[in-house]
N, CA, C and O atoms as a GROMACS GRO file, in nm:
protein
  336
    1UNK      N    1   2.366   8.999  -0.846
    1UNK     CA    2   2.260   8.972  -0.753
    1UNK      C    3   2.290   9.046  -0.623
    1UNK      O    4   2.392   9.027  -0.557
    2UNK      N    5   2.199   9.126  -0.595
    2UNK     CA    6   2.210   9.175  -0.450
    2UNK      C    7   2.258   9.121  -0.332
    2UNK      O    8   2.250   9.000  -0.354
    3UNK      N    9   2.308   9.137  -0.210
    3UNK     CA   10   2.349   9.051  -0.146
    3UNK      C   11   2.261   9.037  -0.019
    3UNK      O   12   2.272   9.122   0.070
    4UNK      N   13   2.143   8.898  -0.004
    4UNK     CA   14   2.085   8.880   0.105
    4UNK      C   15   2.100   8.760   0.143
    4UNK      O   16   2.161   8.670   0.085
    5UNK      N   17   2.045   8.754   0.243
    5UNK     CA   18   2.057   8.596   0.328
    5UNK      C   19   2.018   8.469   0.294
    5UNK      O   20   2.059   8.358   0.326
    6UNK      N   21   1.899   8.522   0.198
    6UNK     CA   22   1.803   8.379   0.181
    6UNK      C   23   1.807   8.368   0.025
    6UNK      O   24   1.720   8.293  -0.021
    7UNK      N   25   1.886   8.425  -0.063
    7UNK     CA   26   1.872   8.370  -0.203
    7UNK      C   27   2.067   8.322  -0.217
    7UNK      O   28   2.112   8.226  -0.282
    8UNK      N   29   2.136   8.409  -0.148
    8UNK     CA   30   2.292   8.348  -0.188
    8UNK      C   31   2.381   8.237  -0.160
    8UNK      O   32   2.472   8.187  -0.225
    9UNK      N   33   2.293   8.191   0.039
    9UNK     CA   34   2.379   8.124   0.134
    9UNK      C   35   2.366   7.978   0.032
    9UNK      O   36   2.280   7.955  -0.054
   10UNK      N   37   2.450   7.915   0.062
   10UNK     CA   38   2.438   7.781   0.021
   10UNK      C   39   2.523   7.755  -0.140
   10UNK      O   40   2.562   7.647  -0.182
   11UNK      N   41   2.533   7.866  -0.196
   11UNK     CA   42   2.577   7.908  -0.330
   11UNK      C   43   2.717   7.912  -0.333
   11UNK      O   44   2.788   7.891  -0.235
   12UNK      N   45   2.766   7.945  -0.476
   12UNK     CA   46   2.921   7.969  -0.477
   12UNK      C   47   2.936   8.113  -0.551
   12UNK      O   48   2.852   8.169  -0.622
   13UNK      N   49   3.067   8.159  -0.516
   13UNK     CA   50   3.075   8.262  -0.658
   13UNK      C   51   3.089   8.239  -0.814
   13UNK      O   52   3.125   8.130  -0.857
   14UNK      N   53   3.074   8.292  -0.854
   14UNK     CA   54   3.084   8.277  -1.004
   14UNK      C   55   3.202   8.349  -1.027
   14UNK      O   56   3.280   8.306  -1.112
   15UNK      N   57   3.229   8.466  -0.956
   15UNK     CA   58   3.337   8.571  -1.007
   15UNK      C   59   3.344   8.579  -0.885
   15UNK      O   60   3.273   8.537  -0.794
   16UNK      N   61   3.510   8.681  -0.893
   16UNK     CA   62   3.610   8.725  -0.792
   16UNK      C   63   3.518   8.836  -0.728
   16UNK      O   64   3.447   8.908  -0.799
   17UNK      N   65   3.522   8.847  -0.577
   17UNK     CA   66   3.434   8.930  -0.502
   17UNK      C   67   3.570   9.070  -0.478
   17UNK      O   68   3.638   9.073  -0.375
   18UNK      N   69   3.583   9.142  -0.555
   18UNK     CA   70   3.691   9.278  -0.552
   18UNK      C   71   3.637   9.380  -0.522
   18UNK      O   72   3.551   9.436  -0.588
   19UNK      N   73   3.698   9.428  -0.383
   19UNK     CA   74   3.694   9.592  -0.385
   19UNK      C   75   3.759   9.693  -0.442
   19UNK      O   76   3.881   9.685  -0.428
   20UNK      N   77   3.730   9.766  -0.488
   20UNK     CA   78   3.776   9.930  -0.577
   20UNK      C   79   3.814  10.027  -0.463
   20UNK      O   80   3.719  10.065  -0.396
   21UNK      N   81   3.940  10.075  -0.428
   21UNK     CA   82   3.916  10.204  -0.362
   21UNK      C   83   4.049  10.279  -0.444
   21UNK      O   84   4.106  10.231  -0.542
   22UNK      N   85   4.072  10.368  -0.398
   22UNK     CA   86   4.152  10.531  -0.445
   22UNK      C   87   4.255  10.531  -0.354
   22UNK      O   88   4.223  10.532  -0.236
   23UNK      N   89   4.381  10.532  -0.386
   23UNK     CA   90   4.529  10.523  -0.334
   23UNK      C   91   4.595  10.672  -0.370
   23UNK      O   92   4.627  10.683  -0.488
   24UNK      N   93   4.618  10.778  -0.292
   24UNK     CA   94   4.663  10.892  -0.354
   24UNK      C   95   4.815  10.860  -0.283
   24UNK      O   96   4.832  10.854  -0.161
   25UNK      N   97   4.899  10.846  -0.365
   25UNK     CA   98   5.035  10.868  -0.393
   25UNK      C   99   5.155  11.004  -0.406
   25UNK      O  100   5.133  11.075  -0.505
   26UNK      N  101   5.239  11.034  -0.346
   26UNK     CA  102   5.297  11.154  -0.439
   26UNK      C  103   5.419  11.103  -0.524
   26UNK      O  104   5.482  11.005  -0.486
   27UNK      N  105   5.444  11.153  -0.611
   27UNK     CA  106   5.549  11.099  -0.740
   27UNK      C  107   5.667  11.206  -0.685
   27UNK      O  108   5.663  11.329  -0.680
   28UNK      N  109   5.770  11.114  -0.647
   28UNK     CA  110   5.897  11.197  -0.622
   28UNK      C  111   5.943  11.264  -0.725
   28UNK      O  112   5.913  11.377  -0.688
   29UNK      N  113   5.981  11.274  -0.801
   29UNK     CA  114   5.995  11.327  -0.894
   29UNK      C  115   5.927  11.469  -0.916
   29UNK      O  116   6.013  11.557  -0.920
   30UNK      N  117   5.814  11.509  -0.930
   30UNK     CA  118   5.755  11.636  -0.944
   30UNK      C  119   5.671  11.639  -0.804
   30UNK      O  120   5.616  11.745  -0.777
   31UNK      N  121   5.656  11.514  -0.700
   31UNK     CA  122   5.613  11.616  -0.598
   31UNK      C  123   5.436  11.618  -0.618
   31UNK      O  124   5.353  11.662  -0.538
   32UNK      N  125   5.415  11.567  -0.730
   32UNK     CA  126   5.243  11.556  -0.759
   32UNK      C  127   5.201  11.486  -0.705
   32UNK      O  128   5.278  11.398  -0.666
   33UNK      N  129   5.077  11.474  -0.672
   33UNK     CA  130   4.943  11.390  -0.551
   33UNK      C  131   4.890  11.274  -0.680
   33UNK      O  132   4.797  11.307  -0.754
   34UNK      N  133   4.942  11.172  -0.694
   34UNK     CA  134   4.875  11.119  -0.794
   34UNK      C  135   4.753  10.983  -0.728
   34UNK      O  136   4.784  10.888  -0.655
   35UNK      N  137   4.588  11.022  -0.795
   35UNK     CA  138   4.549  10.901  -0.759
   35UNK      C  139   4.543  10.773  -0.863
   35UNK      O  140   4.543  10.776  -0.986
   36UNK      N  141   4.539  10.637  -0.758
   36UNK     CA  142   4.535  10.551  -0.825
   36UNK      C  143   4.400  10.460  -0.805
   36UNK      O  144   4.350  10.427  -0.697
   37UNK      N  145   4.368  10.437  -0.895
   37UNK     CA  146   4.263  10.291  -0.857
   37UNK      C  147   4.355  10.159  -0.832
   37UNK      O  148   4.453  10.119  -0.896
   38UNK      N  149   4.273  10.093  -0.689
   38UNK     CA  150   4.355   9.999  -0.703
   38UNK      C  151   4.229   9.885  -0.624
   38UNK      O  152   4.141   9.912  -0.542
   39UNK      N  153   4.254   9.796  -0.669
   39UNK     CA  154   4.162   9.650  -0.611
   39UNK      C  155   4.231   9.562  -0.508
   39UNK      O  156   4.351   9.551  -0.481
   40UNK      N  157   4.090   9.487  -0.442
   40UNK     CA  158   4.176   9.381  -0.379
   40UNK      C  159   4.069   9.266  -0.364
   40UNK      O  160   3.954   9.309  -0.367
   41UNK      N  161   4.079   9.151  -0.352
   41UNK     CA  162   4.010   9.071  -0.366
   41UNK      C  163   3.964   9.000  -0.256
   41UNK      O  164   4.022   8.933  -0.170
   42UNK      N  165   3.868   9.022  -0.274
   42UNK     CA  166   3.788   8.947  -0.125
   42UNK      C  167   3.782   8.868  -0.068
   42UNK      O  168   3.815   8.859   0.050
   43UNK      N  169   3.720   8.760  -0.164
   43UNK     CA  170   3.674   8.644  -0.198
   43UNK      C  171   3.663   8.582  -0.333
   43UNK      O  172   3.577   8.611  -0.417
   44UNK      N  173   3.778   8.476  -0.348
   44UNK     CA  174   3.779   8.424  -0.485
   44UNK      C  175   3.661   8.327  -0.568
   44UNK      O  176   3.596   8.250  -0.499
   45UNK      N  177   3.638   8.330  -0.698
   45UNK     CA  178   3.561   8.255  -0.764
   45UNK      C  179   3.575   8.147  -0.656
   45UNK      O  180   3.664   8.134  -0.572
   46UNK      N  181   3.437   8.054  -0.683
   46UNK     CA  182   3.461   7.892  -0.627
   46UNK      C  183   3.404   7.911  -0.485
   46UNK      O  184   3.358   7.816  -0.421
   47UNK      N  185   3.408   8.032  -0.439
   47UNK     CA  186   3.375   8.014  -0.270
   47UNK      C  187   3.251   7.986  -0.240
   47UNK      O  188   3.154   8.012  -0.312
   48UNK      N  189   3.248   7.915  -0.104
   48UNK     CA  190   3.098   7.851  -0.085
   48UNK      C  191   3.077   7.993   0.008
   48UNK      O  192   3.143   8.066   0.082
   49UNK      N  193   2.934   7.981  -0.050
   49UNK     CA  194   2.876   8.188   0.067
   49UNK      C  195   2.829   8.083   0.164
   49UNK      O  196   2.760   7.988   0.129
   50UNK      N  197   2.878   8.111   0.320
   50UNK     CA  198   2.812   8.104   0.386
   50UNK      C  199   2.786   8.221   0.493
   50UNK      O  200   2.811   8.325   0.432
   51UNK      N  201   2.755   8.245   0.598
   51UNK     CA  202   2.760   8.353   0.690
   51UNK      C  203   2.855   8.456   0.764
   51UNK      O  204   2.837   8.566   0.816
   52UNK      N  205   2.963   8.370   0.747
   52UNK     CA  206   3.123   8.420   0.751
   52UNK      C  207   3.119   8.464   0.599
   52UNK      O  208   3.212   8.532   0.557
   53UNK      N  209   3.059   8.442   0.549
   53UNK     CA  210   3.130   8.491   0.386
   53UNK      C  211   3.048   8.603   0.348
   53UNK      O  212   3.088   8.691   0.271
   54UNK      N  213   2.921   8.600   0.406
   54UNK     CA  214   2.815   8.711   0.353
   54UNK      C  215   2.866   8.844   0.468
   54UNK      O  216   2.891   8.960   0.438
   55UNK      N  217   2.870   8.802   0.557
   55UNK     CA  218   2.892   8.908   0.673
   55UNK      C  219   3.048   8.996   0.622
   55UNK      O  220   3.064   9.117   0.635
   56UNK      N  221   3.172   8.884   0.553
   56UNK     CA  222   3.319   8.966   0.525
   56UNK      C  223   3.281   9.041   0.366
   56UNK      O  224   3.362   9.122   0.319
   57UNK      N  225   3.115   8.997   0.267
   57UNK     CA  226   3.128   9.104   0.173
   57UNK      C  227   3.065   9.207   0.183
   57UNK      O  228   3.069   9.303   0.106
   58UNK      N  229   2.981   9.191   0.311
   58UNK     CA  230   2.923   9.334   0.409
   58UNK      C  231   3.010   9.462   0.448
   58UNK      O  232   2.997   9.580   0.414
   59UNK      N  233   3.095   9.406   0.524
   59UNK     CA  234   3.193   9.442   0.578
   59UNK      C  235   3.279   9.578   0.476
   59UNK      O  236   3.288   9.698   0.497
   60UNK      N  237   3.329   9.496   0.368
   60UNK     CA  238   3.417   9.517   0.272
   60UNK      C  239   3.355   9.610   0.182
   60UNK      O  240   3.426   9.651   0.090
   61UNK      N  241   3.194   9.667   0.192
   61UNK     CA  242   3.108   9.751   0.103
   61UNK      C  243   3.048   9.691   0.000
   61UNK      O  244   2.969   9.757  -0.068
   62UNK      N  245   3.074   9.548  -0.033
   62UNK     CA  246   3.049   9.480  -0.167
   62UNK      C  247   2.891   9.468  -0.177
   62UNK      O  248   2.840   9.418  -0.077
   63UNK      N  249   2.785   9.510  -0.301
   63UNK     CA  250   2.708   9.483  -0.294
   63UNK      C  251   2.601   9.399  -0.352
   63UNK      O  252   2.490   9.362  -0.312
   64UNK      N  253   2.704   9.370  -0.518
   64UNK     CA  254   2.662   9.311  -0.622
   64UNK      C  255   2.725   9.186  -0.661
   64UNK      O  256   2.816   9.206  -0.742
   65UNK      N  257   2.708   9.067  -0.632
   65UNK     CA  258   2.809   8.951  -0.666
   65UNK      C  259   2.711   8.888  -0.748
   65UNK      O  260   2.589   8.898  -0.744
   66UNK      N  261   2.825   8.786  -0.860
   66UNK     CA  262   2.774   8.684  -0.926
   66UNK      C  263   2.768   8.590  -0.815
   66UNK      O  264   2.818   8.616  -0.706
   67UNK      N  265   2.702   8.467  -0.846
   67UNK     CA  266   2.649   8.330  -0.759
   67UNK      C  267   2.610   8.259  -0.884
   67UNK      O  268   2.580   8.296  -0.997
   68UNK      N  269   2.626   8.099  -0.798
   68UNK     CA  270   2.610   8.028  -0.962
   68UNK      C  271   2.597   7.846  -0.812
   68UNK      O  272   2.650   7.821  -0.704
   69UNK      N  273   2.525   7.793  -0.879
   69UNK     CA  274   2.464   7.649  -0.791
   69UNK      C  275   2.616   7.608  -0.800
   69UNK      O  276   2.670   7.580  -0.693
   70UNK      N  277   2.686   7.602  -0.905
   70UNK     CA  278   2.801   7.488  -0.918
   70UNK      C  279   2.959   7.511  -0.864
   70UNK      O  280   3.022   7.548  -0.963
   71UNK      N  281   3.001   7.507  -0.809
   71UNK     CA  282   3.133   7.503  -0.744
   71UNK      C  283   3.233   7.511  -0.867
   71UNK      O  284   3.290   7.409  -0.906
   72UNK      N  285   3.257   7.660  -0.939
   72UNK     CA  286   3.352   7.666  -1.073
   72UNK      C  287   3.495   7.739  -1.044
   72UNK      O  288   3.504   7.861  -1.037
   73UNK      N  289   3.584   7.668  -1.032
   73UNK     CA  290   3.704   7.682  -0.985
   73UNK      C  291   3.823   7.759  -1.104
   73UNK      O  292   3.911   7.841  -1.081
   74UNK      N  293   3.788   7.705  -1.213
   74UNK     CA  294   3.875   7.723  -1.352
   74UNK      C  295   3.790   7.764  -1.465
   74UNK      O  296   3.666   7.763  -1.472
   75UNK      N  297   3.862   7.794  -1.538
   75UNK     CA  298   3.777   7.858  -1.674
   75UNK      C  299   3.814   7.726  -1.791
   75UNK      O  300   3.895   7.637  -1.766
   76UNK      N  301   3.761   7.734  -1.878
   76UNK     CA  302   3.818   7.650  -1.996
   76UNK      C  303   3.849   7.711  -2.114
   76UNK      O  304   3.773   7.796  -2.160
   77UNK      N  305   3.959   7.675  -2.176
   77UNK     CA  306   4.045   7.695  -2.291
   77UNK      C  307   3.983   7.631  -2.409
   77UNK      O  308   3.925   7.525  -2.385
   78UNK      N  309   3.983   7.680  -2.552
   78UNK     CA  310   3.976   7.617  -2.639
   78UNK      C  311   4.023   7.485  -2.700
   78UNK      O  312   3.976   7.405  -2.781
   79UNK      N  313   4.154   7.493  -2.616
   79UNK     CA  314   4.229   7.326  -2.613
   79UNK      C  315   4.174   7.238  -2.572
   79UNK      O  316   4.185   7.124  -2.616
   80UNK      N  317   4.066   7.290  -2.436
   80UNK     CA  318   3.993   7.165  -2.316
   80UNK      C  319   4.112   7.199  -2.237
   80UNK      O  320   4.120   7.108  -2.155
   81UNK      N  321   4.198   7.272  -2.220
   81UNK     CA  322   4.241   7.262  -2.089
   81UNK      C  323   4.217   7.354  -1.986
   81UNK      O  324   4.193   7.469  -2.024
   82UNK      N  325   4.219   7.330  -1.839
   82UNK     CA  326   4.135   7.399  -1.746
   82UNK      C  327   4.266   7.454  -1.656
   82UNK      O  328   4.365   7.396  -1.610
   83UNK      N  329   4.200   7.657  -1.648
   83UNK     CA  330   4.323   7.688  -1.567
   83UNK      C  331   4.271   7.740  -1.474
   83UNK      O  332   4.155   7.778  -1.484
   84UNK      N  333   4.340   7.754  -1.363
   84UNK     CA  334   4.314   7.747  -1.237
   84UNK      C  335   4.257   7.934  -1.203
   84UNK      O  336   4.222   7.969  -1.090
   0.00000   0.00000   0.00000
């Protein structure tokens, strides 16, 4: 879902809010420019969006987040048990 003011606030995430950027490295060894992808996480599943929260996935370039009414913290296992 796109990220605006009047359909997200009040909501939670569904999924981890992660940025993607490009880490160029050189490898001692040969001296090569190596890039890397690397993530970092924004804002974890479970978070309540409010205006501090919409404004830091602005910020951060994010433009596409899941949202979900229910406050989901853990996933569930086939056992029934819930991990964090």
């Amino acid at each position: 879902m796109k990220i605006t003011d009047q359909l997200i606030k009040g909501k939670y995430l569904a999924k981890n809010a992660i940025r993607t950027f490009n880490g160029d490295f050189t490898d001692e060894d040969t001296g090569e420019i190596v890039t890397i992808e690397r993530n970092e996480i924004i804002a974890k599943r479970g978070t309540y969006i409010d205006l501090i929260t919409i404004s830091l996935l602005r910020e951060n370039g994010i433009t596409d987040i899941e949202v979900s009414d229910e406050c989901r913290l853990g996933t569930w296992v086939n056992n029934f048990t819930k991990w964090e």
